[in-house]
C-alpha positions as CSV (number, residue, x, y, z in Angstrom):
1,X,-28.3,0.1,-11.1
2,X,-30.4,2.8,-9.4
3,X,-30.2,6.3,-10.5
4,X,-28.1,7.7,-8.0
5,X,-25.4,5.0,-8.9
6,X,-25.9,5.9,-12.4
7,X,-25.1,9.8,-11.4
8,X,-22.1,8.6,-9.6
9,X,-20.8,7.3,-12.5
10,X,-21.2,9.9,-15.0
11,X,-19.1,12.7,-12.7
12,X,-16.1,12.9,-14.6
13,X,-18.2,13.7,-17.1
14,X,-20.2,15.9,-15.7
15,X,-16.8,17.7,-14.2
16,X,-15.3,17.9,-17.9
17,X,-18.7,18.7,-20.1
18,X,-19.7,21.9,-17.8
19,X,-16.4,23.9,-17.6
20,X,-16.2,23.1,-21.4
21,X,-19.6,23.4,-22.1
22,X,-19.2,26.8,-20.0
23,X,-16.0,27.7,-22.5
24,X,-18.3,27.2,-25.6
25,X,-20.6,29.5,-24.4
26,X,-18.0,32.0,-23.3
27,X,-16.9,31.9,-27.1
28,X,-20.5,32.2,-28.5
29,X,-21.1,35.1,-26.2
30,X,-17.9,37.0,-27.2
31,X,-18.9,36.3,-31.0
32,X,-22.2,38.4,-29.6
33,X,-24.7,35.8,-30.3
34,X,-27.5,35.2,-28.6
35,X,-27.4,33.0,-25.4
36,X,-30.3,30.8,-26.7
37,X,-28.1,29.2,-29.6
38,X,-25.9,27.9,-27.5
39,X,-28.9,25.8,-26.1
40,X,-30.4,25.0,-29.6
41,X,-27.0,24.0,-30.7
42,X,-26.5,21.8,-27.4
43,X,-29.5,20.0,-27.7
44,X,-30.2,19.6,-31.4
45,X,-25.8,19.0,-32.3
46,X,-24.2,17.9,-29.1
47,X,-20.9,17.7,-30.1
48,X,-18.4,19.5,-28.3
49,X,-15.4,19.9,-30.6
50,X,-18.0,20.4,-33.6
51,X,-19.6,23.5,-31.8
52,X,-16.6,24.8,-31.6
53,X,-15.8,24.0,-34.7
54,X,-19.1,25.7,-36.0
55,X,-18.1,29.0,-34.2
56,X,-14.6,29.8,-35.6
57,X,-16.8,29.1,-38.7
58,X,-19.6,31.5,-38.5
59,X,-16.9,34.1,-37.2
60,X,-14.7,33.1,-40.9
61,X,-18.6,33.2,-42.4
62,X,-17.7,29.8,-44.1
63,X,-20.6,28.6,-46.0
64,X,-22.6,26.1,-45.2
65,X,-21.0,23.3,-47.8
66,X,-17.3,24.0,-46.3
67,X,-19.2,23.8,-42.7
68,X,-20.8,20.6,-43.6
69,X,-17.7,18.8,-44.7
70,X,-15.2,20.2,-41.7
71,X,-18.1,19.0,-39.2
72,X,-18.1,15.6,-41.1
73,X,-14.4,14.9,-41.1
74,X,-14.2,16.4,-37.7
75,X,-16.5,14.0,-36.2
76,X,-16.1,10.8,-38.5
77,X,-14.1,9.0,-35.7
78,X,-17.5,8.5,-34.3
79,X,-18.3,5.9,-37.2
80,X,-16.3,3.5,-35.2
81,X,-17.8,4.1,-31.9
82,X,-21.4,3.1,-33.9
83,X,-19.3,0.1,-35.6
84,X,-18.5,-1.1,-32.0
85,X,-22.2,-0.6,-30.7
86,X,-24.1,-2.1,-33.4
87,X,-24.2,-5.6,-31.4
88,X,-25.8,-4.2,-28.1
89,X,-28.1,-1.4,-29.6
90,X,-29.3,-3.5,-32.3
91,X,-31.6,-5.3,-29.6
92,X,-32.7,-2.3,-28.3
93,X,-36.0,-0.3,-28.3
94,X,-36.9,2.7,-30.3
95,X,-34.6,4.6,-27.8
96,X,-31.3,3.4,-29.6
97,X,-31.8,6.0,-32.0
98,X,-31.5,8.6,-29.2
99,X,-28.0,6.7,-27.7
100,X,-26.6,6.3,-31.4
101,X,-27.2,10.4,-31.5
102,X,-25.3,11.0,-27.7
103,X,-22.8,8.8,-28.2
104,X,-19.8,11.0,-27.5
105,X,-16.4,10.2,-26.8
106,X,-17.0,10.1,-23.0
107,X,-20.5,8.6,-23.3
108,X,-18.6,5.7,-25.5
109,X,-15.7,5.2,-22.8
110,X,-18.7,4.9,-19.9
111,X,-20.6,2.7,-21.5
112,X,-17.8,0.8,-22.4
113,X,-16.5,0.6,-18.7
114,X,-19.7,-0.4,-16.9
115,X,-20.4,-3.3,-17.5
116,X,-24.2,-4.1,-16.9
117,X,-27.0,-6.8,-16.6
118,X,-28.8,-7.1,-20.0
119,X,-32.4,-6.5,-18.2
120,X,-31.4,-3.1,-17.3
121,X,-28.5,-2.2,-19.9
122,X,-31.2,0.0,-22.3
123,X,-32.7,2.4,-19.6
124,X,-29.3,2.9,-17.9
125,X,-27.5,3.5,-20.9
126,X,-30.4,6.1,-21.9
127,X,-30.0,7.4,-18.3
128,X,-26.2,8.1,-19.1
129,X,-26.5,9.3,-22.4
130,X,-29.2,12.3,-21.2
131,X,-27.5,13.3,-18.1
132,X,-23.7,13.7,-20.1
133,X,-26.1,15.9,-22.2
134,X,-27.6,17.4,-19.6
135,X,-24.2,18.0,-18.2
136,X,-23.0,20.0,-21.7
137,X,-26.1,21.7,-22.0
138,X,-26.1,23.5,-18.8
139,X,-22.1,24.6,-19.1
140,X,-22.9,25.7,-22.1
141,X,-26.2,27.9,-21.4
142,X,-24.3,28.8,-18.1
143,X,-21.2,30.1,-19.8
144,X,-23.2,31.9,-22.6
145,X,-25.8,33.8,-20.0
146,X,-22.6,34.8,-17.2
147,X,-20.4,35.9,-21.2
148,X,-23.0,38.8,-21.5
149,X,-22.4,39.9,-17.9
150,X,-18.3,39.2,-16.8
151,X,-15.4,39.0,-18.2
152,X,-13.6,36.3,-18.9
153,X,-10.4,34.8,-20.1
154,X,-11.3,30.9,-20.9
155,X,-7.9,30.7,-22.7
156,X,-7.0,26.6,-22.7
157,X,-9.7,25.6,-21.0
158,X,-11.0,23.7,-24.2
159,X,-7.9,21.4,-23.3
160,X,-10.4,19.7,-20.0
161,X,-12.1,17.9,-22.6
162,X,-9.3,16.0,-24.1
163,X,-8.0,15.4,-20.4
164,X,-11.2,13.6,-19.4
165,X,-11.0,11.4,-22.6
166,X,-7.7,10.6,-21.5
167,X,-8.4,9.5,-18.3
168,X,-11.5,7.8,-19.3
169,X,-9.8,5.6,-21.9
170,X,-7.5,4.4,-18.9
171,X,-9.6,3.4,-16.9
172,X,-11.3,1.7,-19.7
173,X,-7.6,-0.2,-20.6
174,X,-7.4,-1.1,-16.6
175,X,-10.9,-2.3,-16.8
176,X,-10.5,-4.9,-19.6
177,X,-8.0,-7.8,-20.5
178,X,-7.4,-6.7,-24.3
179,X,-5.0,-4.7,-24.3
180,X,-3.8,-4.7,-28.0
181,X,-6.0,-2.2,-29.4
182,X,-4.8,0.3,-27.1
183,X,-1.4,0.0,-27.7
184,X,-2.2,-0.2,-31.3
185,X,-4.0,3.2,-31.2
186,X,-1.0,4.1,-29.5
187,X,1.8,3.4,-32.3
188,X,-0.4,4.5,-35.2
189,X,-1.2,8.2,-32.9
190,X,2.5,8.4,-32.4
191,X,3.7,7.2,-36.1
192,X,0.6,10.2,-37.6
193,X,1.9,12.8,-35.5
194,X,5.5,12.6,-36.7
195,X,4.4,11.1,-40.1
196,X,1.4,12.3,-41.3
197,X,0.2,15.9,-42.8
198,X,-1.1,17.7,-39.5
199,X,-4.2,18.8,-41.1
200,X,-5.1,15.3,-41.9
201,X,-3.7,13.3,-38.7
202,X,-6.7,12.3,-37.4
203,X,-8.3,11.1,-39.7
204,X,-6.1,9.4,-41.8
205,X,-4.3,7.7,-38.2
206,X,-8.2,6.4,-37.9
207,X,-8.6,5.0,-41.1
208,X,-5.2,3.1,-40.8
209,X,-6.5,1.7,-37.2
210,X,-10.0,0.7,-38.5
211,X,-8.2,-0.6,-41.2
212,X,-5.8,-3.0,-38.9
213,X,-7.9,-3.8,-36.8
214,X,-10.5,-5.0,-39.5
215,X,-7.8,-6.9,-41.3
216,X,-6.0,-8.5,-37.9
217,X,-9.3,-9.0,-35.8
218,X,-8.5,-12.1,-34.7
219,X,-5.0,-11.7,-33.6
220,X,-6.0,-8.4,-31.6
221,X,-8.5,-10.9,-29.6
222,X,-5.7,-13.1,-28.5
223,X,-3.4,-11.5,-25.7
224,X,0.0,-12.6,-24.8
């Protein structure tokens, strides 16, 4: 897969990470600080609901124990992205530690989607994981530089982000034959939203689906 292909196929992220990328910089800038840690934090973090996270907690000045345990329980569900990688990156180069660092919730559905020829599957998975960074990094240096200079109201726009998971998760369910763990993930998101504490939906509702699927592993591989 040339590059351009690869560009083509990282769009919808690219059309998700800058407007929400922009609307994390629009929220550093009105919390006056400077435009250059939204790049530091882009680079160095890259994790979209955790920078957001980390800004409603500099503005609470949370200390930096309470900041490290939100971030961790905020961004745990990407244990079982690694968990689902370790197979492909584990025959990887040096660069594996760079795509076990970027892999985001969209980066995960993309690679996930495409599949790809094992002679080229490390460089174009490296190609992805940069340019979806690339993608976050300029919204969010874009929206922090244009915060100091016009107004804006960037009420719900944090909402674009969950939207592209959304999508990207169906076409990942259109794109592959086994469809249990979807509708799984399905059941147990609907039974934690009525049933569970909403503080501690998420992560609970992901221990219970690692948990099932761990246990029932096989059965999930079998579709009717």
């Amino acid at each position: 897969m040339n590059f351009f292909a690869i560009v083509k196929v990282t769009i919808p992220v690219m059309m998700g990470y800058v407007p929400l990328g922009m609307a994390f910089g629009l929220l550093l800038a009105s919390l006056l600080i400077p435009w250059y840690y939204a790049f530091f934090m882009s680079v160095f973090i890259f994790a979209g609901s955790g920078q957001f996270l980390a800004l409603s907690l500099f503005a609470s000045q949370a200390t930096i124990l309470e900041i490290g345990i939100a971030s961790f329980l905020l961004n745990l569900r990407h244990t079982f992205y690694g968990l689902s990688m370790i197979s492909t990156f584990k025959e990887f180069t040096w660069r594996k530690h760079y795509l076990i660092f970027g892999l985001t919730d969209e980066t995960f559905a993309l690679l996930k989607t495409n599949e790809l020829s094992e002679t080229d599957r490390e460089k174009t998975y490296l190609i992805i994981t940069a340019l979806n960074q690339f993608y976050w990094i300029l919204g969010s240096v874009l929206g922090a530089v244009l915060g100091n200079v016009f107004p804006f109201d960037y009420k719900g726009i944090e909402f674009s982000l969950t939207a592209l998971f959304i999508v990207l998760s169906i076409d990942l369910y259109k794109k592959t034959k086994l469809h249990k763990p979807f509708l799984l993930a399905l059941v147990i998101g609907v039974f934690g939203m009525f049933a569970l504490p909403s503080d501690k939906m998420l992560i609970l509702s992901l221990s219970i689906a690692a948990a099932t699927l761990v246990l029932f592993k096989r059965a999930l591989e079998h579709n009717v």
